[in-house]
C-alpha positions as YAML, in Angstrom:
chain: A
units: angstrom
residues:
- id: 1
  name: UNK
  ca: [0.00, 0.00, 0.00]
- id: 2
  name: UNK
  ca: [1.20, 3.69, -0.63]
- id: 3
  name: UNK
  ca: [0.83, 6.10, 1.99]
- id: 4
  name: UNK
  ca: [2.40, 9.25, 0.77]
- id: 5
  name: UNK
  ca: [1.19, 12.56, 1.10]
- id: 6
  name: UNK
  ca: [0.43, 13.83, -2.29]
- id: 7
  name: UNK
  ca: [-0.66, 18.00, -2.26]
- id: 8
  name: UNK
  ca: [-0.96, 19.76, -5.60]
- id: 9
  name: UNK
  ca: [0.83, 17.06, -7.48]
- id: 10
  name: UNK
  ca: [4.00, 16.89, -5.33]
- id: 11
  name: UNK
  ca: [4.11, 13.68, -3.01]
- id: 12
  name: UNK
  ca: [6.02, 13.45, 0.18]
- id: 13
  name: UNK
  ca: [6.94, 10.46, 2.00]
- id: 14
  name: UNK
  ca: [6.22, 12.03, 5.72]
- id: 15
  name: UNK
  ca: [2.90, 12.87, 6.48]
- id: 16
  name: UNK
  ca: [4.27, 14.93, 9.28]
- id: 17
  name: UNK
  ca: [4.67, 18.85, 9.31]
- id: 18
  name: UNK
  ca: [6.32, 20.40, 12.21]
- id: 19
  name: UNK
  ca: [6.00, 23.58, 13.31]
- id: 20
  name: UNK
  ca: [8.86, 26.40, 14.31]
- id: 21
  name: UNK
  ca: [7.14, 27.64, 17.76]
- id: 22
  name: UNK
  ca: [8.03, 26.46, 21.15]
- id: 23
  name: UNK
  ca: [11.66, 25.89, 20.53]
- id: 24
  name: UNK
  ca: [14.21, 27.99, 23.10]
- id: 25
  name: UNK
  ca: [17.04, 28.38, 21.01]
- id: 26
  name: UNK
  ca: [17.53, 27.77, 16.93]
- id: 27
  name: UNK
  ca: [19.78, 24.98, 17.08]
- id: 28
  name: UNK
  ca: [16.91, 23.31, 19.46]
- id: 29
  name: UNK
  ca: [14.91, 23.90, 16.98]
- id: 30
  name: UNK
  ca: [16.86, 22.65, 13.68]
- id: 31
  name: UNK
  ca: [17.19, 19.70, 15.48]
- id: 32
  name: UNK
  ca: [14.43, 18.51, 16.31]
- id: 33
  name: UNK
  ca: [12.90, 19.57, 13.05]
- id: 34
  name: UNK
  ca: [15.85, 16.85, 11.54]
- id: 35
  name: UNK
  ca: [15.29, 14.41, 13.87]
- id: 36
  name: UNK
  ca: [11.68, 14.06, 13.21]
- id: 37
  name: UNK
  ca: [11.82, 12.86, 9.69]
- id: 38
  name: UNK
  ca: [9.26, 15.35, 8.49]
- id: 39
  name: UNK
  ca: [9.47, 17.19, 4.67]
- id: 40
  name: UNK
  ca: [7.18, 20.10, 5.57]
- id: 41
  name: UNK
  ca: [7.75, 22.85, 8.25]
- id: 42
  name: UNK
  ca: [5.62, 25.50, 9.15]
- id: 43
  name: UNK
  ca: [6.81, 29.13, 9.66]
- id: 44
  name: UNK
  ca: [4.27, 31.76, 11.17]
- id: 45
  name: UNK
  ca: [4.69, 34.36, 8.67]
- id: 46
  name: UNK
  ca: [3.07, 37.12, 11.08]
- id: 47
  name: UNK
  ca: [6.11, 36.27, 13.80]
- id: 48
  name: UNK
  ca: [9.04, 37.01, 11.21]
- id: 49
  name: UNK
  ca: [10.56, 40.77, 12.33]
- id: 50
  name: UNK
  ca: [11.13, 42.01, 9.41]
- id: 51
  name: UNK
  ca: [12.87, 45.10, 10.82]
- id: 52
  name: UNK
  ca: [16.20, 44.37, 10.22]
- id: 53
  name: UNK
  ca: [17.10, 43.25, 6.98]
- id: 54
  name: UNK
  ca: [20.07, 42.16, 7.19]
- id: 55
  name: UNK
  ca: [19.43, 39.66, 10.43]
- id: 56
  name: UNK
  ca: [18.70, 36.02, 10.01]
- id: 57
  name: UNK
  ca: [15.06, 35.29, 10.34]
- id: 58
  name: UNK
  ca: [13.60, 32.11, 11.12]
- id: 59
  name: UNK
  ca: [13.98, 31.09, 7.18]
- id: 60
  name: UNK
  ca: [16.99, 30.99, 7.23]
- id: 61
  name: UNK
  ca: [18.07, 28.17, 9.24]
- id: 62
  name: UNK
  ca: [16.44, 25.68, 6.91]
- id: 63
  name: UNK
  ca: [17.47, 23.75, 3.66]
- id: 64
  name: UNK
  ca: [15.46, 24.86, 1.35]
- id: 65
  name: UNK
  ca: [16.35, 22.17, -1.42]
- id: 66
  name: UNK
  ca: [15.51, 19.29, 1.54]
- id: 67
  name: UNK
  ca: [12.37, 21.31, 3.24]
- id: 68
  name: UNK
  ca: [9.09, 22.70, 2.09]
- id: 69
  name: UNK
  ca: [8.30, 25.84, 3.97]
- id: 70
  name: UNK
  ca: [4.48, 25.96, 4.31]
- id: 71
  name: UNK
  ca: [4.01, 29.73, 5.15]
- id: 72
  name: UNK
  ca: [1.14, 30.12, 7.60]
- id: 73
  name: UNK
  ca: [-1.34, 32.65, 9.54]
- id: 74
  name: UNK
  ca: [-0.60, 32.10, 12.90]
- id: 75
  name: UNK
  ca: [-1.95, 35.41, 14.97]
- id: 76
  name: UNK
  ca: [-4.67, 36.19, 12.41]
- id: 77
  name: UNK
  ca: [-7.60, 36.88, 14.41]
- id: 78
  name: UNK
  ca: [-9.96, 38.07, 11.24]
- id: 79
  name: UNK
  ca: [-10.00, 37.05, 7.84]
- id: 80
  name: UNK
  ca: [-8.13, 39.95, 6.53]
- id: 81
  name: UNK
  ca: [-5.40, 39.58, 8.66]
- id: 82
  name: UNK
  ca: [-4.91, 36.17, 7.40]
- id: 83
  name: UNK
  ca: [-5.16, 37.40, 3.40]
- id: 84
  name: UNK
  ca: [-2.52, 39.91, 4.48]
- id: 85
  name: UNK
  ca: [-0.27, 37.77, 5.87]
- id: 86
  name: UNK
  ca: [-0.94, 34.33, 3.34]
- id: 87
  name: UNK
  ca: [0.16, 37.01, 0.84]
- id: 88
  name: UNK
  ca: [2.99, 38.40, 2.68]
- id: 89
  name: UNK
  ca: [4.42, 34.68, 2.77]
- id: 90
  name: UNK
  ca: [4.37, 34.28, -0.79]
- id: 91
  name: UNK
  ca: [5.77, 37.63, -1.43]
- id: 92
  name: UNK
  ca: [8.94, 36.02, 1.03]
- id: 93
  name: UNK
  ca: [9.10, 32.21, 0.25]
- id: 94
  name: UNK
  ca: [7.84, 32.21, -3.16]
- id: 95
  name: UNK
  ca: [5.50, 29.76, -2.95]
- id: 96
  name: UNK
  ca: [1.62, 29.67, -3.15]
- id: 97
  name: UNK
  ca: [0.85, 27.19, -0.64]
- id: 98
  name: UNK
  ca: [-0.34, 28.55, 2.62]
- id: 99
  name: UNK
  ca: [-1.65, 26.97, 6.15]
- id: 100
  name: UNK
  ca: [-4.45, 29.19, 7.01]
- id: 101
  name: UNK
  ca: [-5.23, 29.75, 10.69]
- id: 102
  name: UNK
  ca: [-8.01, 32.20, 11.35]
- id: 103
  name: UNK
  ca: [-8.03, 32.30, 15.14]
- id: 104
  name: UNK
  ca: [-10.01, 34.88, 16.91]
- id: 105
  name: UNK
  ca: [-9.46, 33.77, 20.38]
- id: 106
  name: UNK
  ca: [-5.78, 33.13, 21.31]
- id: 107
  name: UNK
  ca: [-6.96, 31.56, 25.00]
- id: 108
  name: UNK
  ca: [-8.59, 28.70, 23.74]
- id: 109
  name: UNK
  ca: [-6.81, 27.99, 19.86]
- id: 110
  name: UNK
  ca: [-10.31, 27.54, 18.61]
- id: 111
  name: UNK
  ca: [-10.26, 27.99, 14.54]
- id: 112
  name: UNK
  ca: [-12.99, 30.83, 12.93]
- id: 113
  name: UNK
  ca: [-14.77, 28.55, 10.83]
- id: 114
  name: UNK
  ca: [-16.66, 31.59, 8.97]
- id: 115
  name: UNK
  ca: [-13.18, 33.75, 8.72]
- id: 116
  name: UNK
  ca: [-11.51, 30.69, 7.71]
- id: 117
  name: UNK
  ca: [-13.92, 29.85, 4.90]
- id: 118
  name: UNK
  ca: [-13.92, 33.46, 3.45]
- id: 119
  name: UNK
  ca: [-10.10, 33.74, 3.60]
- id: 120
  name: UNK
  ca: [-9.50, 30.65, 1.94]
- id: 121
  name: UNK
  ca: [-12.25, 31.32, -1.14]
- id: 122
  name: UNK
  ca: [-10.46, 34.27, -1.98]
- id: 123
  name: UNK
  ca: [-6.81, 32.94, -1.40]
- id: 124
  name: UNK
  ca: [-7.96, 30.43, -3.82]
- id: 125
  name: UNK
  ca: [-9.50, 32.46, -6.37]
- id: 126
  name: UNK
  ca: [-6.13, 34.15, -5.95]
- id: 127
  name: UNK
  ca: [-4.28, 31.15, -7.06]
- id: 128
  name: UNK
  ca: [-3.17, 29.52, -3.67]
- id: 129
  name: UNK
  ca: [-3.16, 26.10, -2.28]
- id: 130
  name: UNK
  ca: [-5.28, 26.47, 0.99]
- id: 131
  name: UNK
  ca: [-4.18, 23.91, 4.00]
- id: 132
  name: UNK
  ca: [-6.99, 25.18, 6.49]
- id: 133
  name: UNK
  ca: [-6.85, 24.62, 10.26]
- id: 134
  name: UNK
  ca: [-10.36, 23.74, 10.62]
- id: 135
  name: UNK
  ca: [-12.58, 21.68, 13.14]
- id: 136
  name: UNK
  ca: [-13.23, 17.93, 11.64]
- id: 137
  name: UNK
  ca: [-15.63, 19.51, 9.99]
- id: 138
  name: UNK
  ca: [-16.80, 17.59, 6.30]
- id: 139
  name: UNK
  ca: [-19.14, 20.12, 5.37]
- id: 140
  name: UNK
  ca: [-17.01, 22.64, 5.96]
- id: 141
  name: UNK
  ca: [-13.81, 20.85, 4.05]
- id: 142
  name: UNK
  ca: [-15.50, 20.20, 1.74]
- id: 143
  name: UNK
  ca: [-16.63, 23.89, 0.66]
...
């Protein structure tokens, strides 16, 4: 049986993404990002300072040739926010893929499922591929 991850044609052999939060120190976090075995790594594009140019950001401590970054929303509370910031991540990865987190409430992590739904019809329409963080909700993934 094949159990790959296929999105948008490309197929990975991890089904696992890890994320870039929690980790105290960079080299904490490089390594257990290689130790887990996973392709895919989420970076919160709304937690990258951009003030400073010329320092490293989170992106780039990564191999981009061995990773896929899959930009996300983290911090979005509204819809808007979340456009803003899917289309700030393309702007500074290049890519059109996007995990979309519409979360209004930062206490309890709970996922907008109306802000979600309207970000990701017109990130869509605007030519991305929408990973939602949604409830396990059919209906809803389905739409």
């Amino acid at each position: 049986m094949n159990d790959d991850l296929v999105i948008d044609g490309i197929t990975f052999n991890s089904r696992l993404m890890v994320g870039t939060g929690r980790h105290r120190t960079s080299a904490e976090m490089t390594a257990s990002i290689e130790a887990s075995g996973c392709e895919i790594i989420t970076v919160a594009i709304g937690r990258i300072d951009l003030s400073n140019p010329g320092e490293k950001t989170i992106l780039d401590f990564f191999d981009w040739d061995k990773y896929t970054i899959l930009p996300n929303t983290a911090g979005s509370t509204t819809a808007e926010q979340a456009i803003f910031t899917a289309r700030l991540g393309r702007e500074g990865t290049g890519t059109s893929w996007v995990k979309l987190e519409v979360i209004p409430d930062p206490r309890h992590l709970m996922p907008d499922p109306v802000g979600t739904y309207s970000a990701a019809k017109e990130l869509i329409s605007d030519g991305f591929t929408v990973l939602p963080y949604i409830h396990a909700d059919p209906v809803l993934a389905d739409k």
